[in-house]
N, C-alpha and C positions, 0 to 999 in steps of 0.2 A: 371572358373578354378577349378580345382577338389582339394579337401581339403587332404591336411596329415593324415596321419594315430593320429599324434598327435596334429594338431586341428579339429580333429572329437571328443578327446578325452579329449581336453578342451571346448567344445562346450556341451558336454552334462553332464561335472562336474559342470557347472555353472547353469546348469538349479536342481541339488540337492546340494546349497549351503545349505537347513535347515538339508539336511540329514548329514551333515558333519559338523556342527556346532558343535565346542566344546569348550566351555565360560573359561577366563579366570578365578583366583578363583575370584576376585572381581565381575566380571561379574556374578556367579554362584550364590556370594552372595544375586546378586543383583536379580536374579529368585527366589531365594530360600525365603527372604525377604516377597514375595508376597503369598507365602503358610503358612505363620505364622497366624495363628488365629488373627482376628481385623484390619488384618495391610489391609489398603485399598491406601492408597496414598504411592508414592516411587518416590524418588529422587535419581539420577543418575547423581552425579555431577562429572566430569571430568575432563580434560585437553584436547586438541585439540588431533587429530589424535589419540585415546584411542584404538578404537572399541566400546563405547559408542551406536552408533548409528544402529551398525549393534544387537548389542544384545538385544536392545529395538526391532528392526522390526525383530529378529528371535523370538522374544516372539511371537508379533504379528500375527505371520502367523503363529505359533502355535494352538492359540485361536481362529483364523479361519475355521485352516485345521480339528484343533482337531486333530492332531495328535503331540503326545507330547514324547520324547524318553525317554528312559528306565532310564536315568540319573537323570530326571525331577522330583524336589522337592517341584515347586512354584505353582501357584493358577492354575486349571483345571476348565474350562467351561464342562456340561456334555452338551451340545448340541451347535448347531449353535448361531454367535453372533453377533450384530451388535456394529461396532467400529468406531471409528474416529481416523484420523492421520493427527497431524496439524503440521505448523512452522511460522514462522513470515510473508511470503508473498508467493505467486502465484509459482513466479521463488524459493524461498529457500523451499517451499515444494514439488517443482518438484525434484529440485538435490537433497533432503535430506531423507527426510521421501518415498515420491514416488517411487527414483532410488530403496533405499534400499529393497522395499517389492517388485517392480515390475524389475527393472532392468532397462539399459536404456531403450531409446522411441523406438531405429528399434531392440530394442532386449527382447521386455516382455518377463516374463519366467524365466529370469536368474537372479532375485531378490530371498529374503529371502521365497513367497510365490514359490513354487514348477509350474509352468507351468500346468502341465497337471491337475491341481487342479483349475486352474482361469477357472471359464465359461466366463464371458463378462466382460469389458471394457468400461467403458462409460467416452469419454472426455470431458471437460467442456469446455461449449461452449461461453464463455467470457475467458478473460484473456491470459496469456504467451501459447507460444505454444506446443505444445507437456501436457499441465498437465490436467492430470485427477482429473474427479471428483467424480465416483462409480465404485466398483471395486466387481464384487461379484464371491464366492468361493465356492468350495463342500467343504463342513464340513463331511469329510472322513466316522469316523464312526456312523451318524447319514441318510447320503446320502442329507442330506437336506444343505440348502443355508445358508452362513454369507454374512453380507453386507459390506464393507468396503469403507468409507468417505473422499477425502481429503480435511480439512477445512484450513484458512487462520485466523491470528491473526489480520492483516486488515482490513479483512471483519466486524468487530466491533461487539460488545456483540450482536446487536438483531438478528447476522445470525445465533449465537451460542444457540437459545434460543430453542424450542418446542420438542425436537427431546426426545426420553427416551431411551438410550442406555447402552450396557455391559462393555465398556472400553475407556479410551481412551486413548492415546500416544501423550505427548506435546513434538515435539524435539524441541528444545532452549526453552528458558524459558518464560512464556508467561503474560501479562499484567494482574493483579490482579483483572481485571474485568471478561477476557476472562475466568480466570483460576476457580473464582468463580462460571459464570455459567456452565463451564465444568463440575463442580463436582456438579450440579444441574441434570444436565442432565442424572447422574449415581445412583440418588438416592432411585429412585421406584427396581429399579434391586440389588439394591447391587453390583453396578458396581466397578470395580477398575480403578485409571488409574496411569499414569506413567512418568517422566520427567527424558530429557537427556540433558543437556546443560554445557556448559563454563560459568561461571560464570563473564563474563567480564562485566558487568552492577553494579557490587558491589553488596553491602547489599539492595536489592532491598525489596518490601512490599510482595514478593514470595519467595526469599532465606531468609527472615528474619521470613517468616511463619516456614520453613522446620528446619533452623539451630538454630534460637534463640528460637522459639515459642514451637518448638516440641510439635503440637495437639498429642491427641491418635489417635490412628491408621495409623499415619504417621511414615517413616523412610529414614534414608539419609543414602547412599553408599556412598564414597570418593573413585575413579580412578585417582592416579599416573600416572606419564608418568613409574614409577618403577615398576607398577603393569603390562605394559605390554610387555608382554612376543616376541611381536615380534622385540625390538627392543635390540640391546646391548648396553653394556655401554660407550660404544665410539659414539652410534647415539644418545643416550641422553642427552651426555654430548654437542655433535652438536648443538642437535635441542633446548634444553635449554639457549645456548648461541648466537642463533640465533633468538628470540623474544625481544623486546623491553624490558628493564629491568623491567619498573613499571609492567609488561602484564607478565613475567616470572612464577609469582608464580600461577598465573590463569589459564592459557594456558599448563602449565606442570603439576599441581599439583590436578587442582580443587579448589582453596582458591581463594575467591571472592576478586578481587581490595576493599581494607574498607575503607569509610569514609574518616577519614581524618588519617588514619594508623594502621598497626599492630602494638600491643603493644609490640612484642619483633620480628624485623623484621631482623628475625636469619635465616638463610636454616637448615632445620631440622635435615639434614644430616649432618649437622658438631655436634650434639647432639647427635645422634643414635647411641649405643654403642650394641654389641652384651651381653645378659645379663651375669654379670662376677657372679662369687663366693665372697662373702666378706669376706676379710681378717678378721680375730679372733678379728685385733688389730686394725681394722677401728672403730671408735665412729658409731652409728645409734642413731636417732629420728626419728618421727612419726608426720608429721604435720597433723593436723585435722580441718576438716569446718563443722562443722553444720547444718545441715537441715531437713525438713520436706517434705513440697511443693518442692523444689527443693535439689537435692540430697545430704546428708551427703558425706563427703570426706575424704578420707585418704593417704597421702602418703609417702612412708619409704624414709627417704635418708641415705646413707652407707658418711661418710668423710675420705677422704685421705688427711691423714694432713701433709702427707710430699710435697707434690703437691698441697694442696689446694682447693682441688679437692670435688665436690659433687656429689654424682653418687645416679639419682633417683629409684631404682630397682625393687619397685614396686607399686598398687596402687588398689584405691578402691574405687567402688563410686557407692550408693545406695539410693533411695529416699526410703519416705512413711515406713520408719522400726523403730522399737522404739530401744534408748540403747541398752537392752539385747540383738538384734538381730547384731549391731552395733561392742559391746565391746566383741560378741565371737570372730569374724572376726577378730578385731584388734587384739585379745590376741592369736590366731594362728599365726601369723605371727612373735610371740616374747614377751610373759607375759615381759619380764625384759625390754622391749626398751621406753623409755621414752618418754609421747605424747603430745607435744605442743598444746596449743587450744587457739582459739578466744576469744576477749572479751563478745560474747552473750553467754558462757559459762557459767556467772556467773546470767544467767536469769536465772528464774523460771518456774520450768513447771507448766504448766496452771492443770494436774489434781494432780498430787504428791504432788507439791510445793514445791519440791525440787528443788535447783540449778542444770542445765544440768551437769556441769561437776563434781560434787559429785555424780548425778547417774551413770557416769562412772566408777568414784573413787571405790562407795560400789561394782561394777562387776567386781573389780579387777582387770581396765586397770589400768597402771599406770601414770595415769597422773600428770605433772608438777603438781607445788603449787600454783606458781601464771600465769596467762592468760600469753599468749604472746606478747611479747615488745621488743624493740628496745633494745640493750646492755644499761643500766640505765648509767648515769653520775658519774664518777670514786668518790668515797666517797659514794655513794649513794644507796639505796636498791635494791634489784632484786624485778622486778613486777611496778617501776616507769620509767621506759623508755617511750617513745612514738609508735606511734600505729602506723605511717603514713601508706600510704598503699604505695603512690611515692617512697618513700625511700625503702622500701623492693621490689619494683618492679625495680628500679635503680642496686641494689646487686643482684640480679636477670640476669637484663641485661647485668652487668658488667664481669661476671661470663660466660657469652655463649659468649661475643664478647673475651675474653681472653682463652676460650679453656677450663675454669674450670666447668664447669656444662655437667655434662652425665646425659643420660636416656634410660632405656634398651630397643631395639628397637621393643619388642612385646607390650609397652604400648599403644596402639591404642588409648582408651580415654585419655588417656593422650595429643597424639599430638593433635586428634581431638579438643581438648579444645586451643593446642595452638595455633593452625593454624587460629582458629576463634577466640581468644582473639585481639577485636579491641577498637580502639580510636573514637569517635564522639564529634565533634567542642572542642579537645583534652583533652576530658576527657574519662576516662577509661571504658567501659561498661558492665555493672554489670548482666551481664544474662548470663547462661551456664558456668562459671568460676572458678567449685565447685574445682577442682584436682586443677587449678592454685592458687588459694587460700589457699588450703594446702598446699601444694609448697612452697608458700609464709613465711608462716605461721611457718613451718618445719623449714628453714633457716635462718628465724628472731630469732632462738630461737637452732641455731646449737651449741653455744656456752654450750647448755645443754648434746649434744648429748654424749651418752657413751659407752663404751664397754661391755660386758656381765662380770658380776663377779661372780668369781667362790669361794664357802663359803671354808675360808682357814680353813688349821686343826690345825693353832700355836694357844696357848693361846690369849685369849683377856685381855691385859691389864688393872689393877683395874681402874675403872673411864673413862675409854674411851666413848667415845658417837660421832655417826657421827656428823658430822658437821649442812648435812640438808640431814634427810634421804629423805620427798619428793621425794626432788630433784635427788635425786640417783635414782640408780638401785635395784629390786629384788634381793633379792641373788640366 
C-alpha cells in the first residue's frame, strides 16, 4: 500500500529528530552545565515522563556525529569518540537508552542518531532480542568513525573494567560499584559522563555522592514535572494525582523517597509566592549560618504582622569567603535590617582571634547583641532562651502547614535545600542545610525583626537614651 503524502512526511521527520531538537530551559541547563570548566560529572534528576532521556541521548549523538547546533553551549569533542550507554538490564537498555539514539528495532534511523550517519549495527549475540551491542557512526566533520557501546548494570563491575573511553551515559541510576568503574574508565581521556534517572531508590551511596557529597567537578540539575513544557496544568495536576502518594514527590518532582522522611513534607507549591514588594511597615530580619568548608548563609524574611505571615524574599549562600566578602553582600541588601546569628558566632577565629560575629559587627553589619534563642522566659533576659534546633524546626512547620510561611518562587537554592532537607532513623541530617539554617535561625529571632527608621527632625528630649540601641535599627 502506497503511503500519504503525510506519512512520507512523518517518516522522514523522525529520521531528523537531532535536527529539531530544542531542549527545554532545564534541559539546556543541563547541556550548558557540561561546558563549564571542571564540571566533568552531571546529574539529571527528574520525574518520570520529563524528556530526561531523550536530552541525555540527543547530547549523545551529538558527541558522536560531531555535529552540534548553533544553540550549543555545553562540552564539544573536536574529533571522533568512543561512548558507552548503559541501564539496569538487557531488556531496560533496549527500550531506554537504545530506542532513544537508534529508534525502534524494524525502524533504526529514527532515533536521536540521524540514520544516514549510522555505518553499522552490531547485535549482541546473547541476551533479549532485538538489543544491540556496537553501534558505529561518521563523526561528520572529521569523516572518521565514533564507537558506540551498549553496556548493562548486571553484567557486574569486571564487564565494566579495561576499556579507556570519552563519555559515558548512565540512564537510571547505577550501583556504586558500576558507577565507580565508569568513571575509571574516563580517566586517561578526560572523559565526561552523565546520569538521568528518577530517583525512586531514595538516598542511595550515588544520589547521596551528587546531592549531599557535592565532589568538584560535579553538578545536579532538578526536572519538575512544571519544568515541562509539554504538558498543561490540568495534565499535571492528573498525572501528579495519579501516582502512589509516597512515589508523588519522586516521580513528579525529582526528590528522592528519604530515609525515614522529609523534614518539612509540605508541596512546595503551597510556599511559592511570586516575589512581592515589601511593605515600608513590614518588620525584616536577616537569619545568618556560618561557614567555611560548607557554605555561609543568609536569609531576609519580610513579616506581615497583621496575618502573621513570614514571606522569605531573598537569599544567599556562599562558601570559602571571608567576612568582608560576606558583610558587603549582606549590607547591600539593607545596612539597617537586623541579622540574627548562631551560637558559633561567638567562636574565635583561628587567625584574628577575634569572635566571628564582632568581625561582622566592626564591617558594619548590624548585627543582634546577643546569639540567637528561643523567646527567653517572661521575667528573664534576652540572649537565655534555648537553642533547640526541634523546636524552631516545629514553628517552622507549623507555619507551611497553616498557610503562614512564603518564599518567593526564584529562590532556587532555597527550595533545592528544601526538598533535600531529610530525616535518618529520625534524626535531622546535617549536610547541605546552610539556607534552612538561616531560615531557622531568622525566625527564632523574628521577635527582633524591624522596620527601617527614618532619623526624625523633632527635638530629642533632655536624657533620653534608647533602650537597647544593639538591638535596634540604623538610623
Amino acid at each position: 500500500m502506497s503511503q500519504t503524502v503525510e506519512e512520507q512526511i512523518e517518516k522522514a521527520l523522525a529520521r531528523r529528530k537531532l535536527e529539531f531538537y530544542t531542549p527545554y530551559p532545564k534541559q539546556a541547563e543541563f547541556h550548558r552545565a557540561g561546558g563549564r570548566p571542571g564540571i566533568t560529572d552531571r546529574l539529571l534528576i527528574a520525574g518520570n515522563q520529563l524528556g530526561k532521556t531523550f536530552s541525555a541521548g540527543a547530547e549523545t549523538a551529538m558527541h558522536l556525529t560531531g555535529v552540534y547546533p548553533d544553540w550549543w553551549e555545553g562540552h564539544r569533542f573536536p574529533g571522533p569518540v568512543d561512548f558507552w550507554a548503559s541501564c539496569t538490564t538487557s531488556q531496560s537498555t533496549r527500550d531506554a537508552p537504545q530506542r532513544i539514539l537508534l529508534g525502534k528495532s524494524d525502524e533504526w534511523g529514527t532515533g536521536a542518531i540521524p540514520g544516514r550517519y549510522i555505518t553499522q549495527i552490531k547485535k549482541a549475540v546473547h541476551g533479549v532480542s532485538d538489543a544491540v551491542e556496537t553501534v558505529l557512526v561518521t563523526h561528520v566533520p572529521t569523516k572518521k568513525t565514533s564507537r558506540l557501546v551498549f553496556k548493562t548494570y548486571d553484567q557486574g563491575r569486571e564487564r565494566w573494567q579495561g576499556e579507556t573511553l570519552d563519555g559515558i551515559w548512565f540512564d537510571e541510576e547505577p550501583p556504586a560499584d558500576i558507577f565507580s568503574e565508569g568513571k575509571t574508565r574516563l580517566q586517561v581521556r578526560h572523559g565526561i559522563l552523565y546520569i538521568t534517572f528518577t530517583p525512586l531508590l531514595g538516598m542511595t551511596e550515588v544520589v547521596t555522592r551528587f546531592l549531599k557529597e557535592r565532589p568538584a567537578g560535579s553538578v545536579v540539575i532538578t526536572m519538575t514535572i512544571h519544568d515541562a513544557l509539554h504538558y498543561t496544568p490540568e495534565d499535571r495536576k492528573r498525572i501528579i494525582a495519579g501516582y502512589p502518594e509516597h512515589e508523588r514527590k519522586a516521580r513528579s518532582e525529582g526528590i528522592p523517597i528519604m530515609g525515614s522522611g522529609r523534614v518539612f513534607p509540605i508541596d512546595e507549591e503551597l510556599l511559592k509566592e511570586i516575589p512581592i514588594q515589601v511593605p515600608d511597615h513590614w518588620p525584616r530580619i536577616c537569619g545568618m549560618d556560618l561557614g567555611w568548608d560548607h557554605p555561609t548563609a543568609a536569609v531576609w524574611i519580610a513579616w506581615d504582622r497583621d496575618t502573621d505571615t513570614v514571606h522569605i524574599y531573598d537569599a544567599y549562600r556562599v562558601r570559602q569567603a571571608t567576612p568582608v566578602v560576606h558583610a558587603a553582600a549582606i549590607k547591600a541588601r539593607g545596612i539597617w535590617i537586623p541579622v540574627a546569628w548562631p551560637h558559633d558566632g561567638l567562636q574565635h577565629d583561628s587567625g584574628s582571634g577575634a569572635a566571628i560575629a564582632k568581625q561582622y559587627r566592626e564591617q558594619g553589619v548590624n548585627m543582634l547583641r546577643y546569639k540567637a534563642t528561643h523567646a527567653p522566659e517572661k521575667g528573664k533576659k534576652e540572649g537565655t532562651g534555648g537553642y533547640g534546633v526541634e523546636a524552631g524546626i516545629m514553628e517552622m512547620l507549623d507555619r507551611m502547614q497553616t498557610g503562614r510561611f512564603k518564599v518567593a518562587n526564584h529562590l532556587n537554592d532555597w527550595f533545592e535545600e528544601f526538598r533535600m532537607y531529610y530525616r535518618q532513623d529520625g534524626l535531622i541530617v546535617k549536610k547541605d542545610d546552610d539556607l534552612m539554617s538561616a531560615t531557622r535561625i531568622g525566625e527564632m529571632m523574628l521577635r527582633h525583626a524591624t522596620t527601617r527608621i527614618v532619623a526624625s527632625q523633632a527635638p530629642v528630649l533632655p536624657g533620653w537614651q534608647p533602650s537597647d540601641p544593639s538591638m535596634g535599627t540604623l538610623g
